[in-house]
N, C-alpha and C positions, 0 to 999 in steps of 0.2 A: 145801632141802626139809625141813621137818620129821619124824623119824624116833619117832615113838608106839607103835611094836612093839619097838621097843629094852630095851636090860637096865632102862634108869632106867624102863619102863612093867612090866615082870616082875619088882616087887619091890614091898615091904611095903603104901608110898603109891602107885603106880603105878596104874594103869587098868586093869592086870590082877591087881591086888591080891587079888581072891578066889583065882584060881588058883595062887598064890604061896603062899598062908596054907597052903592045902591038899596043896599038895605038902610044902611043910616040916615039915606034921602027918601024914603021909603017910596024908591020906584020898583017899577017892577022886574023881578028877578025869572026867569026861564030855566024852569029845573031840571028840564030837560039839558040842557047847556051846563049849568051847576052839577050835575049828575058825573057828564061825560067829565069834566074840568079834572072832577075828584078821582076818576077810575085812571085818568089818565098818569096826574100826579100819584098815586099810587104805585103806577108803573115808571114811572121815573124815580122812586124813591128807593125799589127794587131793584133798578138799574146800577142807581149810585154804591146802594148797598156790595153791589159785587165787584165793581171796581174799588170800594175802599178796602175791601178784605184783599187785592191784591196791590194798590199801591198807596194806600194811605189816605190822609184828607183830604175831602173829595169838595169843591163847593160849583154851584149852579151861578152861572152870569148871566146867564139870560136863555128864557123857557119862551119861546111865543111862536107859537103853531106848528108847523116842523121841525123845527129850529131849535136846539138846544148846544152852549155851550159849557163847556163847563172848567173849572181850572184844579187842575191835580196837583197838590203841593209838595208832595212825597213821592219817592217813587220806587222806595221799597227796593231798590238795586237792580230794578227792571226796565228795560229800552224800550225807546217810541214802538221799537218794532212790534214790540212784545202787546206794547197797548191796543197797536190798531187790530191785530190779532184777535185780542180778547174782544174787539168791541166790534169782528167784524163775527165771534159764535155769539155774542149777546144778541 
């Protein structure tokens, strides 16, 4: 299972890179915002997790606000069809 809250996501490149910037400048951070960030990634991590159980390696290109893409490397001998399918019961 993919791990997206981990130390390599709370550092400089990571996906919670603003909040990293801001602590090491020691401004102020809104944990209320930092809370939601993490419930959120959580649920994207969850998300990934069941697409790589049916087409394989799974990676994130870009997470920012609605917006997620992502690129599927494998495909497991499964068509587009089959993907939008799955990702339209997700």
């Amino acid at each position: 299972m993919p791990n997206f809250i981990g130390e390599k996501e709370f550092s400089q490149d990571g996906l919670l890179s603003s909040y990293y910037k801001k602590f090491e400048t020691d401004q102020y951070v809104d944990i209320g915002s930092l809370l939601k960030d993490l419930l959120l990634l959580t649920e994207v991590s969850n998300f990934i997790r069941q697409i790589e159980e049916k087409f394989g390696k799974t990676k994130i290109e870009l997470l920012k606000g609605n917006q997620m893409e992502l690129k599927v490397t494998q495909n497991n001998g499964r068509s587009i069809g089959y993907m939008f399918g799955l990702l339209g019961q997700l």
